[in-house]
Every structure is written in C-alpha cells, then in structure tokens.
N, C-alpha and C positions, 0 to 999 in steps of 0.2 A: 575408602577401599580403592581410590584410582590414585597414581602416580600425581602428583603434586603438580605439576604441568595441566592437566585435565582435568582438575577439581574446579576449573572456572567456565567449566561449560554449561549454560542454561539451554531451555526448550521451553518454547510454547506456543499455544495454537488455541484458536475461538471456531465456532459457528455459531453463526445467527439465522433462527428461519423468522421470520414477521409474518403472521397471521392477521388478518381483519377481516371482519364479517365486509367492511366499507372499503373502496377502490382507495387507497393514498398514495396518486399522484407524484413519480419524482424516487418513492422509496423501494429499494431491493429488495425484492422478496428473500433471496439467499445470499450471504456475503462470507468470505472467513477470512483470517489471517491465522498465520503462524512463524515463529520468527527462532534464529540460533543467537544466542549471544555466548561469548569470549571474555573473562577478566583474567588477567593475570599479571601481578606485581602493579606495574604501572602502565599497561598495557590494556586497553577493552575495545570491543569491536560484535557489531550484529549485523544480520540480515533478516530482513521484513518482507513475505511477501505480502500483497491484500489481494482479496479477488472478490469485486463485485459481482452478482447476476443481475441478470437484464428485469429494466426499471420499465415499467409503464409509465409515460411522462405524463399522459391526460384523461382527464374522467373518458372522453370517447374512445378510447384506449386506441385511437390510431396513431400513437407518437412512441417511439420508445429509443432505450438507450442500449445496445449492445453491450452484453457481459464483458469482462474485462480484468487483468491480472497488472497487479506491480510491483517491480520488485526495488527495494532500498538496502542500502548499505550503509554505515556509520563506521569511523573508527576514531581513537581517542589515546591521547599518551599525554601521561600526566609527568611533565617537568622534573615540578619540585612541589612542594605545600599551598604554594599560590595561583602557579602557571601552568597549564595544560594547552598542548594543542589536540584541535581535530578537522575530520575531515569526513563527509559527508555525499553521498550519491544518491539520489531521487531520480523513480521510473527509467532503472539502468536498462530495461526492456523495451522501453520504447515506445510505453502502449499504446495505442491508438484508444481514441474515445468516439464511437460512429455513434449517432444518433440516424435513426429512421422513422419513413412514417410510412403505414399499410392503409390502404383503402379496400374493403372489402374483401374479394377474390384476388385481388393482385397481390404481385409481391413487392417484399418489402423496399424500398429505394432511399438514397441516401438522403439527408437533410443536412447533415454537418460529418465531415468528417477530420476530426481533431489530433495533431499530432504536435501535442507539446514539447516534444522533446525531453533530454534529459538534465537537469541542474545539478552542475558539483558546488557542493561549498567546501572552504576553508579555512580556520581560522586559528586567534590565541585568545582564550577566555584567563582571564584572570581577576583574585580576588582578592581586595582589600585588607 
C-alpha cells in the first residue's frame, strides 16, 4: 500500500523489566532499545537507540551506575553480487557512563566518570 520507495522501512522496539526476589549485582533493573531501519534496492541503513536504567553494582547497594542512552547508526550499499561497502557510528551521543557510590544520608558522588567517545567504522566486506 506505500509507494515503492517506502516499502523498505522497518520499526522496532523491546522493553525489559528484571525482577528477583535476590539483589544481582551489575544488572538493569529496566533497559529498552528501539531502532528504524531503511532497505532499498542496493541501499540499507538504521538507527539504534539503547537505554540502560541505573545498575546497582554491589550486594551493600552503595555503588551504582547511572542510567544512560545511546545512539548508533549503520549504513551499507551493496556494489555488485560480491562487494559491498559500509559505514558504521557507535554512541553518536556521546554518552557518558558515571558510576557512583552513596553512603548512608549523603549524596551520591562520583567514582568514575567515563566518556568513551564516539567510534566510526568503515569498510569493503567481500565474498568469495
């Protein structure tokens, strides 16, 4: 029913909530992604966001790791039968990863705070 240009657009999206009766250390209580992807002819191309929620990192639950989003991009153009190039972006956002620790009635302060930056790749995949 859509114009032939638009028939290569996908959608999709998760949530996860994790329940346990038991504290596990490290894991998201709430996390989602959802992402667009593009095919067309010899042309493809998506975007991925993720979004973690904040991690309890230790059984004394004074460690934790700040919620956090990121976003990727992929795109992809196929030659001929064998050779394709693409091209690739990871955490175009920039996210920062802050770990903190709380003690008691104080607030929270930093322990780490991480900013990896963003990595492009680019390449030619070919097949024998």
């Amino acid at each position: 029913f859509l114009p032939r240009a638009f028939r290569g657009f996908g959608v999709r999206g998760s949530y996860t909530k994790n329940t346990s009766e038991v504290l596990i250390p490290g894991l998201a209580r709430d996390s989602a992604s959802a992402g667009i992807s593009y095919s067309y002819r010899r042309l493809s191309a998506n975007v991925n966001l993720l979004w973690n929620g904040r991690v309890i990192a230790n059984l004394a639950e004074t460690a934790f790791r700040r919620s956090y989003a990121m976003l990727d991009a992929n795109m992809g153009f196929q030659l001929n039968d064998r050779v394709s190039l693409f091209a690739s972006g990871r955490n175009l956002t920039n996210a920062k990863i802050i770990n903190t620790d709380k003690f008691g009635s104080n607030p929270e302060v930093y322990r780490a705070y991480n900013v990896n930056g963003t990595t492009f790749t680019f390449g030619v995949r070919g097949r024998l």
